[in-house]
N, C-alpha and C positions, 0 to 999 in steps of 0.2 A: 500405530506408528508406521508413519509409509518408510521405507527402505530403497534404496539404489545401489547393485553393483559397477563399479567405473573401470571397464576393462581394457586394457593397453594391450593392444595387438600390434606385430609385422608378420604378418601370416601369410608367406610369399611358398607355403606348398599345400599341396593335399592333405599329408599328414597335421601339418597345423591347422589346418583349417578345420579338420574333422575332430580336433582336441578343442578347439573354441567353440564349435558347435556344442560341443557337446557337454561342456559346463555350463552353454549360455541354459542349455535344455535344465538341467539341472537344478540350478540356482531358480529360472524362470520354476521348477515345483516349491519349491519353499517361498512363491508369492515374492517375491523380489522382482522389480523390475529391471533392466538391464540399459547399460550406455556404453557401447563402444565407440572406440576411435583407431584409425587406420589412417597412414599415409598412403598408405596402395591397394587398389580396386580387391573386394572380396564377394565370394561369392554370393547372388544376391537372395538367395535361399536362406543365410546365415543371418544378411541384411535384415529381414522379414520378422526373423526370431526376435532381433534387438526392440524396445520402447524409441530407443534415438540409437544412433547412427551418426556419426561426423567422422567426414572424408576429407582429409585434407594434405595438403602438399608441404605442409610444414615438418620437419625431420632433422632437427640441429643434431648432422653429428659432428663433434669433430675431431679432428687430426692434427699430428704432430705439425708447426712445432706448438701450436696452440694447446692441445691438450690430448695426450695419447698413453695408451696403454703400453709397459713396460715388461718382456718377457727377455729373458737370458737365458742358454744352457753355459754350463763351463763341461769338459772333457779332456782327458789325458792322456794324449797320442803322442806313443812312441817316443816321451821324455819332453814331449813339449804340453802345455797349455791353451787347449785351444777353446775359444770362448766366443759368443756367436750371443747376439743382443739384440732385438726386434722391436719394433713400434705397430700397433696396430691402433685403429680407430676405434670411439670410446664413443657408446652411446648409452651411455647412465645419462646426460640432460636430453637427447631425445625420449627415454620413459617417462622422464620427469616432467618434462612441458606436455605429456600427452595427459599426464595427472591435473596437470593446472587447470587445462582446458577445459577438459571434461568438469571438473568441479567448478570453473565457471558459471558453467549454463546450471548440472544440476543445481546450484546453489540458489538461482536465480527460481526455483521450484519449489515447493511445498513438500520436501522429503526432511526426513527427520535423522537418519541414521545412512552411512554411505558407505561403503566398500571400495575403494581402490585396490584393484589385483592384476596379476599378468591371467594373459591368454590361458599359458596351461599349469596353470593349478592343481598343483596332485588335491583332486576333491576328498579327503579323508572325511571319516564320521567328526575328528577334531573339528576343520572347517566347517564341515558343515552345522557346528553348536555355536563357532562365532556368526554366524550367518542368521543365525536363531538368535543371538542375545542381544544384548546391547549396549557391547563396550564404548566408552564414549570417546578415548584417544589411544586403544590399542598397536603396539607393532610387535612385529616378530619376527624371531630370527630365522632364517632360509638355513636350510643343506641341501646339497649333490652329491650324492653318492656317499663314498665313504673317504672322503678327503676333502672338499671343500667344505664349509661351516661359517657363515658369518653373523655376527650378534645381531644385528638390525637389517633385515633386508623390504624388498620391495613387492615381495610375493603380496602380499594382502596387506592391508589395513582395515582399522575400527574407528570411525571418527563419527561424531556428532557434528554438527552443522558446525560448531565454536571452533572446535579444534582444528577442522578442514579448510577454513575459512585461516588460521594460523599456521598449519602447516602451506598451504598453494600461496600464503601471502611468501613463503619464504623460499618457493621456487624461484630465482631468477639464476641467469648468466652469468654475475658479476659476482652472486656468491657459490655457484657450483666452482667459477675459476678462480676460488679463491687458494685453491689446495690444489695444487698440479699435481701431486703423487696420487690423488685420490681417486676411489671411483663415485659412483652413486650410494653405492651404503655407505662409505666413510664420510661422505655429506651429507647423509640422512642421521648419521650416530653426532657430528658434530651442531646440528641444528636441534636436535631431538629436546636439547634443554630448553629452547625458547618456545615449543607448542604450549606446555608441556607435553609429553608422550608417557607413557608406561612401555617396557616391552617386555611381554609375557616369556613364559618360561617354554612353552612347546613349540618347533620348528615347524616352516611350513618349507615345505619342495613342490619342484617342478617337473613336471614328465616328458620334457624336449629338451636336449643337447647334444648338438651336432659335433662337437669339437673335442668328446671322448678320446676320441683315436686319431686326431691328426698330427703329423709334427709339423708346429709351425714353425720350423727353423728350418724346412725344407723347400724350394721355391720351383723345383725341377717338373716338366711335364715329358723327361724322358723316363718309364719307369723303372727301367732296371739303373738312374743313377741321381742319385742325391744330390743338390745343390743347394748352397747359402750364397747370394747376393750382397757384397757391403756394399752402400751406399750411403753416403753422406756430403753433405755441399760442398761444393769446392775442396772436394777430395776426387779420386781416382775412384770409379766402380770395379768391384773385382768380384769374379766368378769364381768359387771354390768349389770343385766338382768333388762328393765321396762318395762312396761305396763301393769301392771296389781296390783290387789289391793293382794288379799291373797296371803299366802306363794304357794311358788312353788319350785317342787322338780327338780332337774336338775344332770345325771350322767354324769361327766367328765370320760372321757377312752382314755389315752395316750399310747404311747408305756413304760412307766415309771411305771405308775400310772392308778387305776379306783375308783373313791372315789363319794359318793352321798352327791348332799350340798339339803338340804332348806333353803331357802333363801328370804328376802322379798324385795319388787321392790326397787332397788338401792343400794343394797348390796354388798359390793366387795367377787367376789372370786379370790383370788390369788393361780399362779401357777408360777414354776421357769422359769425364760427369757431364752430361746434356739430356736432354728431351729427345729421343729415339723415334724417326720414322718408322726405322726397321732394326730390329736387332736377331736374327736368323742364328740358330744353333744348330750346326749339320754332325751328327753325329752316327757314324757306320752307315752313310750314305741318305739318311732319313735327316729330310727340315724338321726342325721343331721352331716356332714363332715363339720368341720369349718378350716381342717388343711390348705389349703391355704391363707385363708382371713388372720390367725394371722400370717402367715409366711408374707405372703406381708406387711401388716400394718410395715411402718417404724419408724414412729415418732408420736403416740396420748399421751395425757395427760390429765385426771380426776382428779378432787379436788373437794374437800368435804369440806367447813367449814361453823363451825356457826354463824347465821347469831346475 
């Protein structure tokens, strides 16, 4: 029975690179031949180890207002409500088109059994028995850490020709955007009836996440002070600087405008919603350039009420 693992890669560091390596090594002992796919150059050392290889420029991610990932904090200052709402970009149908492709071509080949999986695969002895057997429409559920968990994820799959060929017919655009709230597992859970699928009972994880410790409600590249950004169209941009107790002095310098606020922690400063040349933060005598952050920032939202 020939077999293919179909690996979906963005391996834009060292560290990733040397985790893809080093499953490809692995999987390549259990006689498995290997297919990755990358939209961005890897090293060609890595290249070498794979049977195929597809480089390509294809990468649908995308963003609000099409289709974005939702995060919120709320917090309780000093008798008010204050609540701070993010949009970030959502690339659950870039994994997913890099699935379809890939089983394109293998499909077009003489392999009988096929693995789609991400780059870094916690390779456990578990994996490695599905890697050995041969479940014919297997999925299973992913964890991180000790707080995420989701019932169907994308870490690995088990499919036989029938089923692969059922699941990639059901990758398209039209139906990932069918569910705005959704991400890629929640349209891998709502599709799963029409392969059919099974999803087994043991969890598969992954050994890279960068986003453990960051606050994404934070947009500042001053480090001793915290900002939230609102931004929304045809509304007003406002800068909400915290972390700190006394007032603090802050000079805005646009290409419009140069105006000094003080200001105390959570205080709005509003400026007019446009497309930024320059947007210069001078604070204790030191530039900080904020003009790309607030040009990217697509969709945040700040509210203020009492409590």
């Amino acid at each position: 029975m020939k077999k293919i693992a179909l690996i979906s890669t963005f391996c834009d560091t060292k560290e990733k690179q040397n985790v893809l390596k080093e499953n490809i090594i692995k999987i390549k002992s259990l006689g498995i031949d290997i297919m990755a796919i990358s939209p961005i150059e890897i090293p060609y050392d890595i290249i070498k180890l794979c049977d195929f290889f597809c480089y390509t420029k294809e990468n649908p991610v995308f963003d609000w207002p099409e289709k974005a990932y939702t995060h919120w904090r709320s917090l309780n200052i000093n008798g008010e409500n204050m609540k701070m709402n993010i949009t970030c970009p959502d690339y659950g149908y870039a994994g997913l088109i890099q699935i379809k492709r890939m089983a394109d071509l293998a499909l077009s080949m003489d392999y009988d059994m096929f693995f789609p999986m991400i780059y870094d695969l916690d390779f456990t002895p578990y994996v490695e028995s599905i890697f050995n057997g041969n479940k014919p429409n297997s999925f299973f559920p992913s964890k991180r850490g000790d707080h995420s968990f989701w019932p169907i994820g994308l870490h690995l799959i088990s499919l036989d020709r029938e089923h692969l060929t059922s699941f990639k017919n059901l990758i398209t655009k039209e139906s990932y955007l069918t569910n705005l709230n959704g991400d890629a597992f929640l349209w891998l859970h709502s599709v799963l009836d029409f392969i059919p699928g099974i999803v087994e009972t043991e969890y598969m994880t992954d050994l890279i996440y960068y986003f453990e410790d960051i606050d994404f409600f934070d947009f500042s590249i001053i480090e001793e002070i915290k900002c939230f950004i609102h931004k929304v169209e045809n509304q007003e941009i406002k800068f909400i600087f915290r972390g700190f107790n006394e007032i603090k002095t802050f000079i805005i310098k646009t290409e419009d405008f140069e105006c000094e606020y003080n200001v105390k922690e959570w205080e709005e400063i509003e400026f007019p919603y446009k497309e930024y040349t320059s947007f210069i933060v001078i604070y204790e005598e030191k530039e900080y350039d904020f003009t790309n952050i607030v040009n990217k920032i697509k969709h945040n939202i700040f509210t203020k009420t009492a409590i």
